[in-house]
BAKOLDO-720568 format. One line per 2 residues: number of its first residue (from 0); their letters; for each residue x, y, z of N, C-alpha, C. Coordinates in steps of 0.02 Angstrom, whole numbers, plus 50000, padded with zeros to 5 digits. Layout:
NUM	a	X,Y,Z,X,Y,Z,X,Y,Z; ...
END
This chain:
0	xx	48376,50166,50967,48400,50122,50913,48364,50135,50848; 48404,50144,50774,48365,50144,50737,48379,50087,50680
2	xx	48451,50081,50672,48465,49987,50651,48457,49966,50699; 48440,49874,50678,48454,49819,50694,48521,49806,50712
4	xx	48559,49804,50636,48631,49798,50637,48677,49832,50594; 48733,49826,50565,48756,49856,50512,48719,49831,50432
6	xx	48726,49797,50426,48696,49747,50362,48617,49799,50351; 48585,49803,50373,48503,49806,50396,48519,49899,50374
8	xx	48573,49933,50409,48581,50000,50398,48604,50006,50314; 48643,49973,50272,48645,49975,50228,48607,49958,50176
10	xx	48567,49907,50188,48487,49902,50167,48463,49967,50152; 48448,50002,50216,48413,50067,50211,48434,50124,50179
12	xx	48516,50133,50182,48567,50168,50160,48538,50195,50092; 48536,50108,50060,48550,50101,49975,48497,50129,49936
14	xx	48451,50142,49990,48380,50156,49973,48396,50239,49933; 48442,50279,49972,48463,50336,49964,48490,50360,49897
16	xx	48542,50307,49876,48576,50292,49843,48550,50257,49768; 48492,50282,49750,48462,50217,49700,48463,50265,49649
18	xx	48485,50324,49654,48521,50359,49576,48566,50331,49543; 48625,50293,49601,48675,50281,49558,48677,50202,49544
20	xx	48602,50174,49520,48609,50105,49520,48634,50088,49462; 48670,50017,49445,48673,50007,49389,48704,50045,49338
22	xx	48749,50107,49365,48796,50152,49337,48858,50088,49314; 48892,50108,49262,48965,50055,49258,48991,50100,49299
24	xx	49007,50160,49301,49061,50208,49338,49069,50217,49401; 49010,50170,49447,49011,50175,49504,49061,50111,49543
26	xx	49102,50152,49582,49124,50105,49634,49114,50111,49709; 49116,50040,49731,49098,50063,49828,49144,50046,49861
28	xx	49167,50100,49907,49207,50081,49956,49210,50107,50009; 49232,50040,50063,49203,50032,50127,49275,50057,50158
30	xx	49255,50092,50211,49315,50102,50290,49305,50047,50318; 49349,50007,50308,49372,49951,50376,49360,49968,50447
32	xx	49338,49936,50473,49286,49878,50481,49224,49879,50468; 49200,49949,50516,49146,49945,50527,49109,49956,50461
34	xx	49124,49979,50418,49102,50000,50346,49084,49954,50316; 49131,49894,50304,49099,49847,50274,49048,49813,50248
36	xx	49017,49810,50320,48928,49747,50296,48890,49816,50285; 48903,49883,50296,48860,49928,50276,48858,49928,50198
38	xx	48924,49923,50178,48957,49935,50089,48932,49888,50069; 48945,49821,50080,48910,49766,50065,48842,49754,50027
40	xx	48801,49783,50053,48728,49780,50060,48709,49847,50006; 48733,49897,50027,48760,49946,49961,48789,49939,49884
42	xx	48834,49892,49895,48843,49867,49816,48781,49828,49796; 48782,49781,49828,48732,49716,49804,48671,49757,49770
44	xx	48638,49809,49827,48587,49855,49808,48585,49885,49744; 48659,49895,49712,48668,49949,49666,48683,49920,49593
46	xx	48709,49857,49624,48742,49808,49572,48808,49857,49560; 48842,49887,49593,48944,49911,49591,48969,49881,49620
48	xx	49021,49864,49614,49085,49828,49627,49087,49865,49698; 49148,49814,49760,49160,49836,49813,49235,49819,49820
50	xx	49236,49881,49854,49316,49858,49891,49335,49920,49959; 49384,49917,49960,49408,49939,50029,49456,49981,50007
52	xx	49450,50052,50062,49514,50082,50062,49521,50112,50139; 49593,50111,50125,49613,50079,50216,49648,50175,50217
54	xx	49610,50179,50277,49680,50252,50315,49712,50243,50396; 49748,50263,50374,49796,50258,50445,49816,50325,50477
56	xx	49793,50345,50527,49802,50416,50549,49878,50425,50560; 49912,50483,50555,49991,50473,50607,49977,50526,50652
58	xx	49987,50485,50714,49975,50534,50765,50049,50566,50788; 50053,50620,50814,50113,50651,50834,50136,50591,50901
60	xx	50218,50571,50916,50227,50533,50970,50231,50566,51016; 50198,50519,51068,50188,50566,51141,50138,50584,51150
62	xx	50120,50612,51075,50027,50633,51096,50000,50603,51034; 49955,50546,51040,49956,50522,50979,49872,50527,50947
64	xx	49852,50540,50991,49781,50592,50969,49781,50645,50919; 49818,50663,50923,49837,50712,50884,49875,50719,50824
66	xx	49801,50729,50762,49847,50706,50704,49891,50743,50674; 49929,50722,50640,49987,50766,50605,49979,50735,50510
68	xx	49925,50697,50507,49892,50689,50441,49880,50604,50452; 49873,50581,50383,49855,50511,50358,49887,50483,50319
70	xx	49903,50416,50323,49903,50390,50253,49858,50345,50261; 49843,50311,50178,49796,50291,50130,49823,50243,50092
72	xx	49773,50194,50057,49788,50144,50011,49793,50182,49964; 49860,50138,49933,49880,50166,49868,49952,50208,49865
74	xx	49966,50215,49956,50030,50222,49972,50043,50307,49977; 49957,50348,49962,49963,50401,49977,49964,50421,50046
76	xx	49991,50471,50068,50015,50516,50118,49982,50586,50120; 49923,50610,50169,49894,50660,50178,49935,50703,50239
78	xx	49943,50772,50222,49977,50808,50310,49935,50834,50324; 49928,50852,50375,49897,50914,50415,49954,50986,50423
80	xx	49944,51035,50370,49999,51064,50378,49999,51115,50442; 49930,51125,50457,49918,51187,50519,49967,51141,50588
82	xx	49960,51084,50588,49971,51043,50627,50059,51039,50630; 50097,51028,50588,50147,51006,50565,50167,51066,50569
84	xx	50158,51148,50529,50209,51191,50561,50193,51235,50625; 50143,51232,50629,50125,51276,50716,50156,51219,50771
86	xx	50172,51176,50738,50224,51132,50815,50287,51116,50759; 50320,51134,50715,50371,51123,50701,50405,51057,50667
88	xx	50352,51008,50658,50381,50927,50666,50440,50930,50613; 50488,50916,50619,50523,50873,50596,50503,50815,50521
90	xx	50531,50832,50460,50509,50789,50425,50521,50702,50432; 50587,50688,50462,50593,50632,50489,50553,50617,50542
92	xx	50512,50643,50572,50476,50621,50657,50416,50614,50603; 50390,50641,50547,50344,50616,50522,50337,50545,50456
94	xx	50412,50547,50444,50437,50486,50408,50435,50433,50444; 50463,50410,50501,50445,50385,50553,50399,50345,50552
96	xx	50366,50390,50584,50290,50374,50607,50243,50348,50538; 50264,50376,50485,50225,50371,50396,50233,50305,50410
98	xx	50286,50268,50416,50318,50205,50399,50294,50156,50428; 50288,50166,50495,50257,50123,50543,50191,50111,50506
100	xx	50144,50155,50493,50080,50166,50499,50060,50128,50419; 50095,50136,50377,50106,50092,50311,50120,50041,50289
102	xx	50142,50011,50338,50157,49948,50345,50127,49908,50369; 50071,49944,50423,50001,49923,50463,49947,49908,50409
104	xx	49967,49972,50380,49897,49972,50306,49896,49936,50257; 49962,49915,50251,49967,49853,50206,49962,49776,50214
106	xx	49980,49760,50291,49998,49726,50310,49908,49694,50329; 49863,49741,50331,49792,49739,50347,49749,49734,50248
108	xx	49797,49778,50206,49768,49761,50144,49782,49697,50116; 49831,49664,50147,49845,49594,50118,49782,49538,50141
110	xx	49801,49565,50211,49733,49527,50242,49658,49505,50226; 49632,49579,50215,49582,49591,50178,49577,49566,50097
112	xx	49613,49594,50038,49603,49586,49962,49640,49546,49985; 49691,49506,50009,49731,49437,49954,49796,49483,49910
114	xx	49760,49444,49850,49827,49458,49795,49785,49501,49740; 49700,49530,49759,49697,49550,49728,49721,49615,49714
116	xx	49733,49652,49660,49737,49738,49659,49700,49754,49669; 49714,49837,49700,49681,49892,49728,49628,49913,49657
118	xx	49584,49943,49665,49539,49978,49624,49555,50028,49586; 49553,50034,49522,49588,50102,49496,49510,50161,49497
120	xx	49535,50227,49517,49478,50260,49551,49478,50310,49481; 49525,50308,49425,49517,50382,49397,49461,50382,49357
122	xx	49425,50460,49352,49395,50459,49347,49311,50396,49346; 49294,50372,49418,49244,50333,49437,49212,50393,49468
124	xx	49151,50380,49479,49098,50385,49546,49135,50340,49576; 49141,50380,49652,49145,50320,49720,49126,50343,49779
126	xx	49094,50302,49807,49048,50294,49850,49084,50272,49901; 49108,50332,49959,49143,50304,50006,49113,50290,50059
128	xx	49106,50245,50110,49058,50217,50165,49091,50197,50225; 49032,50220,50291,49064,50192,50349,48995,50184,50401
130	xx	49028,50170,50448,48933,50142,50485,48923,50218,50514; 48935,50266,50498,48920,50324,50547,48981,50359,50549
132	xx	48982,50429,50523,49021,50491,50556,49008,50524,50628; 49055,50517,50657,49042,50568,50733,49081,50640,50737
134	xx	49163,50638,50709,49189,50683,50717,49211,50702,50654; 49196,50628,50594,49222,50632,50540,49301,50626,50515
136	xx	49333,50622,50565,49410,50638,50529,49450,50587,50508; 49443,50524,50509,49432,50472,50467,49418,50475,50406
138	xx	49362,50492,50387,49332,50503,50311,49355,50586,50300; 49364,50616,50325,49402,50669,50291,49457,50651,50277
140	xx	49525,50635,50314,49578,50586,50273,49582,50529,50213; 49511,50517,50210,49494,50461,50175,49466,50510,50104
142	xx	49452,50570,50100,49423,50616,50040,49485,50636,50040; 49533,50651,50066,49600,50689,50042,49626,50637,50005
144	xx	49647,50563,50030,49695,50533,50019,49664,50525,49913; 49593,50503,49940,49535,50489,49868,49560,50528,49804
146	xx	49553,50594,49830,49565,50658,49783,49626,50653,49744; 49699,50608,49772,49777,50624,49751,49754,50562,49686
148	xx	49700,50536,49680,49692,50467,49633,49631,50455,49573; 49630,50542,49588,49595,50585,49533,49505,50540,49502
150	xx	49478,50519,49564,49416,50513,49570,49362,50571,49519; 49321,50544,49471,49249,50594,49447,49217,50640,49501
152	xx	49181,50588,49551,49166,50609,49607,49160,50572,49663; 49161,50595,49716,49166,50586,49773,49092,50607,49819
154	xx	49060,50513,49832,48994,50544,49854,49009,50494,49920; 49017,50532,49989,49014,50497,50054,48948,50483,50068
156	xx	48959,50443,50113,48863,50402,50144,48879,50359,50179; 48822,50371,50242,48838,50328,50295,48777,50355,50315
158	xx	48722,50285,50372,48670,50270,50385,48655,50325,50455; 48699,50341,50480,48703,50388,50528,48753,50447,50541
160	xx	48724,50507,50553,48789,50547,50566,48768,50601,50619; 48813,50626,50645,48802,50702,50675,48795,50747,50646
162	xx	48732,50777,50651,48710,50834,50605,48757,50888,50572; 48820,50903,50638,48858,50957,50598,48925,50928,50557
164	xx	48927,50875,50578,48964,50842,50533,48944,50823,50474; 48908,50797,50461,48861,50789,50396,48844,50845,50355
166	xx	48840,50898,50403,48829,50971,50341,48931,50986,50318; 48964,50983,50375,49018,50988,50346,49047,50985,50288
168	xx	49024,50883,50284,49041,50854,50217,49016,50866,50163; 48955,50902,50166,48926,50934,50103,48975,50968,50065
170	xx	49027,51006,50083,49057,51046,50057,49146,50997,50042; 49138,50952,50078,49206,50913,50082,49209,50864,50023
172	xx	49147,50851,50030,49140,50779,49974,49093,50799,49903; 49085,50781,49842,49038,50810,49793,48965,50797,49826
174	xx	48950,50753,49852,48897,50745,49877,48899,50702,49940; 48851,50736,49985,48861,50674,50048,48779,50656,50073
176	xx	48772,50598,50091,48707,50560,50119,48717,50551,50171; 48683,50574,50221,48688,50544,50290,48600,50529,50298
178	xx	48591,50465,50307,48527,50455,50282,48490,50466,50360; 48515,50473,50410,48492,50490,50480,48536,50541,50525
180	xx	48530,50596,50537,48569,50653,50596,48515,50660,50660; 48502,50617,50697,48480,50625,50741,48514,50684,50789
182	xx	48480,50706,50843,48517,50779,50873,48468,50759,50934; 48498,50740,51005,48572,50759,51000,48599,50675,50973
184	xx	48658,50662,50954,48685,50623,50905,48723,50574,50972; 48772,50617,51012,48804,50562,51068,48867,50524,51024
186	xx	48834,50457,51001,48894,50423,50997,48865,50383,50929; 48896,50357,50863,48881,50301,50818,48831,50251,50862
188	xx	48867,50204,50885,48850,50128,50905,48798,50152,50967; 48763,50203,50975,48692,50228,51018,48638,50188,50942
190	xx	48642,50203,50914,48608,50200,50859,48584,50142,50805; 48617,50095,50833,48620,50027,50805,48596,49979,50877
192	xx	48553,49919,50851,48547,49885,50917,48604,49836,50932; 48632,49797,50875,48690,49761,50875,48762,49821,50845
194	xx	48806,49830,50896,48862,49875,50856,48923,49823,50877; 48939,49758,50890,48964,49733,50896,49033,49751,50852
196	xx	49093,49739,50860,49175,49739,50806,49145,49683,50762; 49166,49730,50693,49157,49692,50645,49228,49657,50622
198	xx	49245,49603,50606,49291,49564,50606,49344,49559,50561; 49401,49536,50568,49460,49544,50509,49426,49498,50466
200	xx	49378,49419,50470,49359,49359,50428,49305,49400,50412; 49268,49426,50453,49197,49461,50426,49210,49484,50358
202	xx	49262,49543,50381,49298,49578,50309,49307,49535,50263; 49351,49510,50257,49379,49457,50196,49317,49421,50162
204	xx	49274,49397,50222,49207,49353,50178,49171,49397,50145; 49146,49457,50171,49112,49501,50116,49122,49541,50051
206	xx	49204,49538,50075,49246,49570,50009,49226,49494,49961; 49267,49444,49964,49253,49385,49932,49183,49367,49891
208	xx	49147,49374,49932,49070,49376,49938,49052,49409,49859; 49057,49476,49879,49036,49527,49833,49093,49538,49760
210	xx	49155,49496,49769,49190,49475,49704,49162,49451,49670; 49122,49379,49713,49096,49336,49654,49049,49356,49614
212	xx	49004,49398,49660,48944,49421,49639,48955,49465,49586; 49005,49508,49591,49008,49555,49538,49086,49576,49501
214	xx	49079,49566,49443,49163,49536,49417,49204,49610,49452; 49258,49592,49474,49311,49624,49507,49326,49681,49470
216	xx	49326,49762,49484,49363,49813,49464,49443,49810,49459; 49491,49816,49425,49576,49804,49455,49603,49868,49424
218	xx	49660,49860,49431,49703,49908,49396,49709,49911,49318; 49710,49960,49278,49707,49959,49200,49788,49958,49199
220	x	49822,49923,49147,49878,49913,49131,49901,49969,49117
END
């Protein structure tokens, strides 16, 4: 164990992170769920605004492990094209499935922000966060979807990662923090003493939380 909990890992996180304190240009954003009380503790640290951006994998049907890309808040759509023409899909079998999976993401962004708007990312620093990379492909959908919404830069961080994943992102993201790669790595939630599911209310209260605390980023007219 090397957190306590999530909260406690972002504590330590922010410690990493104390270049970009007090930047206006910085924004934080958390991967649902587990990201959250890590981001949390990360803004507060930094004094940046927080918010959330949601991805939804589409898995091929039948085999649904298997991605055939993402979508993203903001209504972007990432493919996997190695994926998509070495099996042929069908642009409708991936319309489909887009649809389903967008409707999940929204239906979860309402949940989360309310009525507030999404964050406008162009040109910001943003600080994308999650409690731990293992295989990464989450937050790699989550740097593709980032990129179509013309982000400054793109700096990932998370309190734990797998070493070769973490060197990966060096090259994926403008900058990446993985403030612990233990080896051998195993699994995220090895690494935390509480890894408990972090909650749909959890979410909402910390987003809320960290509104008040720090006036809301929105969309520019």
């Amino acid at each position: 164990m090397l957190y306590r909990d999530r909260r406690e890992a972002g504590r330590q996180l922010a410690a990493k992170l104390a270049a970009y304190a007090g930047r206006p240009d910085v924004l934080v954003l958390a991967l649902p769920r587990g990201g959250v009380p890590v981001a949390y503790e990360v803004a507060r640290a930094l004094a940046a605004p927080l918010d959330i951006f949601l991805v939804r994998k589409l898995g091929l049907p039948g085999h649904e492990e298997l991605a055939m890309g993402a979508v993203a808040s903001g209504g972007i759509r990432v493919l996997n094209e190695e994926v998509v023409q070495a099996l042929r899909i069908p642009e409708e079998v991936i319309d489909e499935v887009a649809a389903v999976e967008l409707e999940e993401l929204e239906r979860r962004e309402r949940l989360y922000r309310g009525d507030r708007p999404p964050p406008d990312v162009r040109g910001r620093t943003v600080i994308l966060l999650d409690d731990g990379l293992a295989t990464g492909s989450t937050m790699r959908a989550a740097i593709a979807a980032l990129r179509q919404q013309h982000p400054a830069r793109i700096v990932v961080a998370v309190p734990v990662g797998a070493p070769e994943t973490c060197a990966e992102f060096q090259d994926e993201a403008d900058e990446a923090i993985c403030a612990l790669t233990p080896d051998p790595f195993y699994a995220v939630g090895l690494w935390y003493g509480d890894f408990t599911q972090t909650t749909d209310e959890e979410v909402r209260d910390l987003l809320e939380q960290a509104g008040a605390e720090h006036a809301p980023v929105g969309h520019e007219a």
